[in-house]
C-alpha positions as CSV (number, residue, x, y, z in Angstrom):
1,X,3.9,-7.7,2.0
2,X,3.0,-6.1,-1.5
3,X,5.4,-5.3,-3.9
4,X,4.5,-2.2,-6.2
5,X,5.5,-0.9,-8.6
6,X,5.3,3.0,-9.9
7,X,5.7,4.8,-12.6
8,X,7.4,8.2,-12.4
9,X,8.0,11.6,-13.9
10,X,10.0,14.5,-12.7
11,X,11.7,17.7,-13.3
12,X,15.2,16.5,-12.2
13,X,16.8,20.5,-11.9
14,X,16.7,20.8,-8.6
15,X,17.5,17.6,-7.1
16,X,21.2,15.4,-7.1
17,X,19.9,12.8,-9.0
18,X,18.1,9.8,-7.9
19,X,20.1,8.4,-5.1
20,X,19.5,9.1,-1.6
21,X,22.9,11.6,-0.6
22,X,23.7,12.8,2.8
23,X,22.1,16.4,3.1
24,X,20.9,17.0,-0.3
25,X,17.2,16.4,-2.2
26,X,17.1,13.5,-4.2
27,X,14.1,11.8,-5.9
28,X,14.7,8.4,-3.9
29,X,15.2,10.6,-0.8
30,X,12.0,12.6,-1.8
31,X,9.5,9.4,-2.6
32,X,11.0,7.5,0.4
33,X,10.2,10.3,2.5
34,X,6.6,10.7,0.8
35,X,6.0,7.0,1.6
36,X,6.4,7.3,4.9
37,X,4.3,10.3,5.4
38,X,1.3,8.5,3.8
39,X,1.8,5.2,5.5
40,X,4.4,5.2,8.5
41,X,6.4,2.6,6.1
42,X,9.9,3.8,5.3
43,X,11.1,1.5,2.3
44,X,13.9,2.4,0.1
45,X,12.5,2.6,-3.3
46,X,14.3,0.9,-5.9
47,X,14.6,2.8,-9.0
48,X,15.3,1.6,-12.7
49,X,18.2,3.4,-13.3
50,X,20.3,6.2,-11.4
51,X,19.9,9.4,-12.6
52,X,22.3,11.9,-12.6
53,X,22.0,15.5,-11.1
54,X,19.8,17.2,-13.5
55,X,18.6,14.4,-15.9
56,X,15.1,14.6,-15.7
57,X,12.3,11.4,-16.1
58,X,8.9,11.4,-17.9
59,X,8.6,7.2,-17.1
60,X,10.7,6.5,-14.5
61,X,10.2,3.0,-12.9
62,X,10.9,2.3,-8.8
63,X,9.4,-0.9,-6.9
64,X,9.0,-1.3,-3.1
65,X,7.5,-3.2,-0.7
66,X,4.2,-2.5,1.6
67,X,2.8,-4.5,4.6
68,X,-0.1,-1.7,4.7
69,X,-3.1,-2.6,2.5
70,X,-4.0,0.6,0.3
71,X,-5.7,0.5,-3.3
72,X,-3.7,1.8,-6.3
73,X,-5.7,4.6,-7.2
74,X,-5.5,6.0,-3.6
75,X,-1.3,5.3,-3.1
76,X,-0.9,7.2,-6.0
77,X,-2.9,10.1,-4.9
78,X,-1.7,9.9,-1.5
79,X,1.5,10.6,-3.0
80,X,1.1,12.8,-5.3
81,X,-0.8,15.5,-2.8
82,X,2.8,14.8,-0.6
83,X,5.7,15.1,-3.3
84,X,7.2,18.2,-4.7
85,X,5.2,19.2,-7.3
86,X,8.6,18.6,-9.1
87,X,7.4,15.0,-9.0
88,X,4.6,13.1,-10.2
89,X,3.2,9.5,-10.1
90,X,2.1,8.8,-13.3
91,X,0.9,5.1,-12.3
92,X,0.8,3.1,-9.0
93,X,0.5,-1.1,-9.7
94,X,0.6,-4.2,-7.5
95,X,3.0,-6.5,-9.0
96,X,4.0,-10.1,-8.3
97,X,7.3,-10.0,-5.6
98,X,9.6,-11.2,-8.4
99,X,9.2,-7.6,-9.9
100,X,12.3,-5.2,-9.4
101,X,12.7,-2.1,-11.1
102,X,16.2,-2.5,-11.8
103,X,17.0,-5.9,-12.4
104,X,13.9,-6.6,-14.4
105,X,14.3,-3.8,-16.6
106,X,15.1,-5.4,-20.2
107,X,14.9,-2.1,-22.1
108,X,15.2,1.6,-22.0
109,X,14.9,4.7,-23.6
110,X,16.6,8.0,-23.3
111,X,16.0,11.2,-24.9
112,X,18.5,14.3,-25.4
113,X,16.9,17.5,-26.8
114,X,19.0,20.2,-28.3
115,X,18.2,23.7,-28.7
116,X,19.6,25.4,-31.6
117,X,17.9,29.1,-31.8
118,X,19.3,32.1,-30.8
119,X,17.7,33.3,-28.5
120,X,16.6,30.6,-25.4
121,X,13.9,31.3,-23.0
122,X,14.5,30.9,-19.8
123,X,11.4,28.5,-19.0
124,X,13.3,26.4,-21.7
125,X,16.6,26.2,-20.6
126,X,16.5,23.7,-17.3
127,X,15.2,21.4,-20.3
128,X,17.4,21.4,-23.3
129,X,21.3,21.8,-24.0
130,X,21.2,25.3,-25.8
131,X,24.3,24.3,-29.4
132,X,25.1,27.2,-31.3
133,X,27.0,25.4,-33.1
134,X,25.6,24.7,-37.1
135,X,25.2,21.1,-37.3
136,X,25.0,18.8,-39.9
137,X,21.7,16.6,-39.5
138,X,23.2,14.1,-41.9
139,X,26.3,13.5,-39.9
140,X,24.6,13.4,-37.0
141,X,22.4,10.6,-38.7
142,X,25.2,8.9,-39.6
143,X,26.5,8.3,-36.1
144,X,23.4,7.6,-34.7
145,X,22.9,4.6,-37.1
146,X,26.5,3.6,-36.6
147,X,26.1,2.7,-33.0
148,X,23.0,0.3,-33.2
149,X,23.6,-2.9,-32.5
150,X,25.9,-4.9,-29.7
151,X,29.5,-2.8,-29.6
152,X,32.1,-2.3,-26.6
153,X,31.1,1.2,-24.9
154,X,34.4,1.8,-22.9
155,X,34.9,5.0,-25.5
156,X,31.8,6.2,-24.3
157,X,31.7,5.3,-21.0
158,X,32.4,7.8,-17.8
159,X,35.9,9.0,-17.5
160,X,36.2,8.5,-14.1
161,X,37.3,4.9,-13.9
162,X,36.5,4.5,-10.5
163,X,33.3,5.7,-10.8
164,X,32.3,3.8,-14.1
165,X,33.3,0.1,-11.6
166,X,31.0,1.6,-9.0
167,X,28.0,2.1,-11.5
168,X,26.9,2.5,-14.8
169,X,23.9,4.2,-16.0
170,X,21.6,1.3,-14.8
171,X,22.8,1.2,-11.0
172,X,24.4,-1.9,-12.2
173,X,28.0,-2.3,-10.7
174,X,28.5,-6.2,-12.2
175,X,27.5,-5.4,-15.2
176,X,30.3,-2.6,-14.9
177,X,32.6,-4.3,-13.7
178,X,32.1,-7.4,-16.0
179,X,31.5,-5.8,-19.5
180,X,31.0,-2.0,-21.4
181,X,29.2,-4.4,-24.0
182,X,25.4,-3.1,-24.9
183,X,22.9,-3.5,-27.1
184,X,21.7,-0.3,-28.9
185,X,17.9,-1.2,-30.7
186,X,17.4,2.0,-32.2
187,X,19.4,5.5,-32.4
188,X,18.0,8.4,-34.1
189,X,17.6,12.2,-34.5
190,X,14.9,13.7,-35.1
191,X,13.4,17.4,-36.3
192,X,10.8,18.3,-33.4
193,X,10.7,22.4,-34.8
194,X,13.1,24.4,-36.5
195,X,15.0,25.1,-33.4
196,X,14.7,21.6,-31.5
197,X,16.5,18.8,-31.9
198,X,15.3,15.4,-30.4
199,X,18.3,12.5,-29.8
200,X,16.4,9.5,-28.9
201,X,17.9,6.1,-28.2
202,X,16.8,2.9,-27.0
203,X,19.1,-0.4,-25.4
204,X,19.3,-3.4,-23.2
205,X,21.4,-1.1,-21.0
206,X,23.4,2.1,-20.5
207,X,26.7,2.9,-19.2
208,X,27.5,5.5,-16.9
209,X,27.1,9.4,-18.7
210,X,27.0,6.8,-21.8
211,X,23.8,8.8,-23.6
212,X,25.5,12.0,-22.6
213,X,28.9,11.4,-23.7
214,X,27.2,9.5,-27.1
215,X,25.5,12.7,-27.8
216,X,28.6,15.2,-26.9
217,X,30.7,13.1,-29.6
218,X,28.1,12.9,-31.9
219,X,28.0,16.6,-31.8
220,X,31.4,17.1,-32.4
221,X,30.8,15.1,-35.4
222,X,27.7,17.1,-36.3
223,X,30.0,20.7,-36.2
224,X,32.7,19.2,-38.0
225,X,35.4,18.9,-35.3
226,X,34.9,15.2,-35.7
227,X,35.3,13.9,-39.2
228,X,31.6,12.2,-40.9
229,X,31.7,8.9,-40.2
230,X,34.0,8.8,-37.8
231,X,31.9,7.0,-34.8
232,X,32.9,3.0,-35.8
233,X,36.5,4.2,-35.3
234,X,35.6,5.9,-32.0
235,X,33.9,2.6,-30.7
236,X,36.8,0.7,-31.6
237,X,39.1,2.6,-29.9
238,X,38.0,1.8,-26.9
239,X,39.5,4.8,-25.4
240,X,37.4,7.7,-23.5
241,X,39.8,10.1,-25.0
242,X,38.5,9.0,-28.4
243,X,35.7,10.4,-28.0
244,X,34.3,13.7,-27.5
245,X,33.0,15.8,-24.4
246,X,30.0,14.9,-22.1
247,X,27.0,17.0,-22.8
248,X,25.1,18.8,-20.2
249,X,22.2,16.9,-18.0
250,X,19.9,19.4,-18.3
251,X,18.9,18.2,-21.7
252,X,18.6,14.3,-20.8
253,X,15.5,12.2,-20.1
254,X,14.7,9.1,-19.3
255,X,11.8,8.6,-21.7
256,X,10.8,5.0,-20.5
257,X,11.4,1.4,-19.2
258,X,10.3,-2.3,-20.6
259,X,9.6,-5.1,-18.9
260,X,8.7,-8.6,-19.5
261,X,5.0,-9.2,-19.2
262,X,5.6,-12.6,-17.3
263,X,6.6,-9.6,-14.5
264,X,3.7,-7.9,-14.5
């Protein structure tokens, strides 16, 4: 058997996330499916992270085994000419068995983009979270530095309690149930245009809706329903109701995924 690993990108609209569900498209449901189309194999591709309905990927990672002996070059354009066009193989790579998307992973990076013109295009909106809102780019600055570094995420974490035990953002259920401590390496925001706003932020791990509930509060903060400088206290609370709302998937990616070169 060959273990492999691929590299993804997708447009996450129209599917229920990443995980295979009863009845509805999913991206895992999708690539298995592809898989087995191209090679009468039917593993379950195991991705990085679980991706909400929505969220979108421009370097999702999944890993699988293969007893059928195919180059690189050709599995991913086997795959490619099967998928949705709503998903794309970006890279196809033979990796030693001790590879595994998930629990290999040692760093990621989201990215939220905000939309703050008047008038959105429709071609846009799948792909951004449209704020009317004025915002203050300073505050929002503010609370984006004030979260680097290792801090308790319970605040930030899903509201659903249940549902935060049975996952986090990772597809990690001991690391949910053990600890809502992470690791935040870098946390910015950035002017793409005057009417685009890019949130991006990179960790050891991420809770579940964490990124999206991170950048709903930070919002708040931005618009001044959340006093400046106000995010420490929100962490320390350790309280979802702390914090503020959980913004839309729409305008969430999953930029990319690290891995130790000793698994490559």
């Amino acid at each position: 058997m060959q273990n492999w690993k691929l590299t993804l990108t997708y447009d996450g609209a129209a599917y229920h996330g990443w995980q295979v569900q009863p009845g509805l498209p999913t991206i895992q449901g999708e690539l298995q499916k592809a898989i087995e189309r191209v090679l009468g194999e039917s593993p379950l591709p195991q991705g990085s992270g679980r991706t909400d309905a929505g969220v979108h990927a421009l370097g999702q990672v999944a890993s699988f085994p293969l007893a059928a002996p195919i180059p690189a070059d050709n599995l991913q354009r086997a795959l490619n000419r099967t998928l949705p066009s709503a998903i794309r193989i970006l890279e196809a790579q033979a990796v030693p068995s001790a590879f595994h998307a998930r629990h290999g992973a040692v760093a990621k990076t989201y990215e939220y983009r905000i939309f703050r013109g008047a008038l959105l295009s429709p071609f846009l909106a799948p792909y951004v979270h449209h704020c009317r809102w004025k915002l203050n780019l300073a505050d929002l600055r503010q609370a984006a530095g004030a979260v680097v570094g290792e801090h308790d995420f319970t605040s930030l974490a899903a509201s659903d309690p249940d549902l935060a035990i049975r996952s986090d953002e990772d597809g990690d259920s001991e690391l949910a149930i053990r600890s809502a401590v992470r690791t935040i390496f870098s946390s910015e925001w950035s002017e793409v245009s005057g009417d685009l706003l890019l949130y991006r932020v990179r960790g050891n791990g991420f809770l579940h809706h964490m990124v999206r509930n991170l950048v709903g509060t930070m919002l708040e903060i931005g618009r001044g329903q959340f006093p400046a400088g106000s995010m420490t206290s929100i962490l320390e609370a350790r309280s979802r109701s702390a914090a503020g709302p959980t913004a839309p998937a729409c305008g969430l990616f999953l930029h990319s995924v690290e891995y130790p070169e000793t698994l490559l």
